[in-house]
C-alpha positions in Angstrom: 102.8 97.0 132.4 100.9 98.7 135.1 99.6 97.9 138.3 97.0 100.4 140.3 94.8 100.0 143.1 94.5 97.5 145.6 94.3 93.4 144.9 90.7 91.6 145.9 92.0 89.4 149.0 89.2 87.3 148.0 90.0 86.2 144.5 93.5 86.0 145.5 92.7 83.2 147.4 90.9 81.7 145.2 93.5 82.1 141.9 95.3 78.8 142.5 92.6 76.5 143.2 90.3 78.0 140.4 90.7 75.8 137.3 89.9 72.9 139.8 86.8 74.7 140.8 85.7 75.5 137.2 86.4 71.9 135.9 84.6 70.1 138.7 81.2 72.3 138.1 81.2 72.7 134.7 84.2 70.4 133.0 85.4 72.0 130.0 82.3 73.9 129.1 83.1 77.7 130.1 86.7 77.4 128.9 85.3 75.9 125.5 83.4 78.7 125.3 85.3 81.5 126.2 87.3 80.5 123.1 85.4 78.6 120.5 84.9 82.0 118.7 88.4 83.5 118.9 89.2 82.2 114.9 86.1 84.3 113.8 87.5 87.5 115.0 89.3 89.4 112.2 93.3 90.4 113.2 93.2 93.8 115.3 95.9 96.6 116.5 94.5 96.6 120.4 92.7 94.7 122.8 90.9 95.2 126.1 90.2 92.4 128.5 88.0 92.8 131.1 88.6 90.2 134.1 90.0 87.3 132.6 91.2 85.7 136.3 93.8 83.1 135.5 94.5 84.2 131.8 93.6 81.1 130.4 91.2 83.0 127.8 94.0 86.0 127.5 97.3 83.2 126.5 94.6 81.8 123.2 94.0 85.6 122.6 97.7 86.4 122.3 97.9 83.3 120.1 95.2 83.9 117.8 95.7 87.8 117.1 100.2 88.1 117.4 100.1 91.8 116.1 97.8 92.9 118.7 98.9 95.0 121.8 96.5 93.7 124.5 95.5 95.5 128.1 94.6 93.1 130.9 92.1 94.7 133.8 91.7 92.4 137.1 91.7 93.6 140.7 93.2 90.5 141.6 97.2 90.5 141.7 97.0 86.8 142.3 95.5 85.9 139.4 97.4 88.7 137.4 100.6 86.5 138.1 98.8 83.7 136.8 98.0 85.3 133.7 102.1 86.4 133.0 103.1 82.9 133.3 100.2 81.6 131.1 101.1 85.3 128.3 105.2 84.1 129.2 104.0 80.3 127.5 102.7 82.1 124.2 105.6 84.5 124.3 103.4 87.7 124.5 104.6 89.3 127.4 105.8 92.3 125.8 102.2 93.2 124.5 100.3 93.1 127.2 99.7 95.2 129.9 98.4 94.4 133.5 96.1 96.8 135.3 95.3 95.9 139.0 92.1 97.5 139.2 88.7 97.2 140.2 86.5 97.6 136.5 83.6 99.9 138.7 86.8 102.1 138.9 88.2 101.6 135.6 87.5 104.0 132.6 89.4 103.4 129.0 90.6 106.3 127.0 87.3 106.6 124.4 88.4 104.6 121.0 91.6 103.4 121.9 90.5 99.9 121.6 89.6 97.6 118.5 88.5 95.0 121.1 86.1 94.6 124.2 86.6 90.8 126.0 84.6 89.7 128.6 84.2 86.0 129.9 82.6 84.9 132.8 82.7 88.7 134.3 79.4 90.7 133.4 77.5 88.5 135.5 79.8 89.8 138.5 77.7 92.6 138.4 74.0 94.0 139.2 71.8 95.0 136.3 71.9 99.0 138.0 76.1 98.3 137.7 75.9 96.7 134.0 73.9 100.4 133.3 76.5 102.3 134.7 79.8 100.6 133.6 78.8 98.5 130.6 78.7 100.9 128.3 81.5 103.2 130.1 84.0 100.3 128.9 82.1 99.9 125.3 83.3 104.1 124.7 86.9 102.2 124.6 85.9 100.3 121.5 86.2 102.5 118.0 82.9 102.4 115.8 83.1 99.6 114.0 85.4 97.4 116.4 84.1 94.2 118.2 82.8 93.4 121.7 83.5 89.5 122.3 81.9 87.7 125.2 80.9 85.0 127.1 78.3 84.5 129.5 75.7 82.3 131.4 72.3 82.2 130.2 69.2 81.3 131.9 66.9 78.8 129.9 63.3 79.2 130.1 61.8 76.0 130.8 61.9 72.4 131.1 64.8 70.6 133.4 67.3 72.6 131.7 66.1 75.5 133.3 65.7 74.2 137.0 69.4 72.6 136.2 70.7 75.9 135.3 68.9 77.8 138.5 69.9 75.4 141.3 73.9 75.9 139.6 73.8 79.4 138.6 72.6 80.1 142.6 75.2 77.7 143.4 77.7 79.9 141.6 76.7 82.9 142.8 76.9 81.7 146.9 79.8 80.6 146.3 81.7 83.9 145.2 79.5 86.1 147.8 80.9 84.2 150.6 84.9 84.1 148.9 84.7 87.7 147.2 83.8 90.8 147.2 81.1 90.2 144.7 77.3 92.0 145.2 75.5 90.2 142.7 72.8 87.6 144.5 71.3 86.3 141.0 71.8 86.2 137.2 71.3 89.2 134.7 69.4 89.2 131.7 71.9 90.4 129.6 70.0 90.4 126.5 68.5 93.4 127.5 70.7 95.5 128.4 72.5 94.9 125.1 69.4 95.8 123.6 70.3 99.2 124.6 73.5 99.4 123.5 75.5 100.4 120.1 76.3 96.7 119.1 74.8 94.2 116.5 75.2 90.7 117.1 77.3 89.0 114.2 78.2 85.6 115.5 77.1 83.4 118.4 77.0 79.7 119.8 75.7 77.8 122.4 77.0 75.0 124.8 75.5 73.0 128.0 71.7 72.8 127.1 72.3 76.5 126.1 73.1 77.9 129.5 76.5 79.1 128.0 76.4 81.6 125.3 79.5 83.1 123.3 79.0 86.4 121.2 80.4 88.4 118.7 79.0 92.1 118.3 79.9 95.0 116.1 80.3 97.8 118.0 78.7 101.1 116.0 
């Protein structure tokens, strides 16, 4: 395992407390969807997660692919310990390795990876960041691999819409005040995958379709 750079004092506070946090705003919804499309990944050599937090995703990953060798990338040491215990439970621990890093500063050896995963962490970013990294981490995935992740969406109209806002602003106050995070509002994702080497092949919705889970092929 490796550990490089400097932990986020910000999401180390908040490590502990942040299942509490999640279940309170949203119940079970995000962690429902960070995994409801695990069992339609095919079985892969190696794995890249990108900010998993308290490894609650990363533990269901080791479980649902045991060949694979996984790398972990969070600048937050607290929740890195979080995510051993929770890799120790599904007896993993010798196939993943931790990197304490920043993902602006992080940069994956091109096609070493079958696997991009990302829940709950592009929207961390600015739409000028997502162009600059985004596809920086995507060079790690081999043509032909798979980008899985999920994300908030903003819903067009109706109440839906005006529920997701007032949360999603919410959401984002929140983690500007605790974090380090720039981001001040939600990123339409959809096009900036437009632009991208992937093809959707799987997706599903939850909470009046302000959750969205993906599959891609990466080409």
């Amino acid at each position: 395992m490796g550990v490089t750079e400097t932990s986020d004092g910000g999401y180390d506070r908040i490590a502990r407390p942040y299942r509490w946090l999640e279940w309170i705003a949203f119940g079970q919804s995000l962690q429902h969807s960070r995994i409801c499309l695990l069992s339609e990944l095919p079985l892969v050599d190696r794995i890249l997660v990108m900010g998993d937090g308290d490894g609650r995703l990363l533990q269901q990953i080791c479980r649902s692919q045991p060949g694979a060798e996984i790398t972990s990338v969070d600048q937050s040491l607290a929740m890195i310990d979080l995510q051993k215990s929770r890799v120790a439970s599904a007896g993993a621990t010798d196939r993943v390795r931790w990197v304490c890093a920043d993902g602006r500063q992080f940069s994956p050896a091109s096609n070493e990876y079958d696997l991009l995963v990302t829940a709950f962490y592009l929207d961390c970013f600015t739409e000028f960041e997502l162009g600059q990294h985004l596809p920086r981490w995507l060079s790690g995935v081999k043509n032909g691999g798979f980008f899985y992740v999920a994300e908030f969406v903003q819903p067009t109209s109706g109440w839906r819409a005006i529920r997701a806002r007032v949360m999603l602003a919410a959401m984002h106050l929140f983690f500007r005040r605790q974090t380090s995070l720039t981001n001040h509002r939600l990123v339409d994702l959809t096009a900036i995958f437009d632009l991208l080497p992937i093809d959707e092949v799987n997706r599903a919705e939850r909470s009046g379709n302000m959750i969205r889970t993906q599959i891609f092929s990466v080409r």
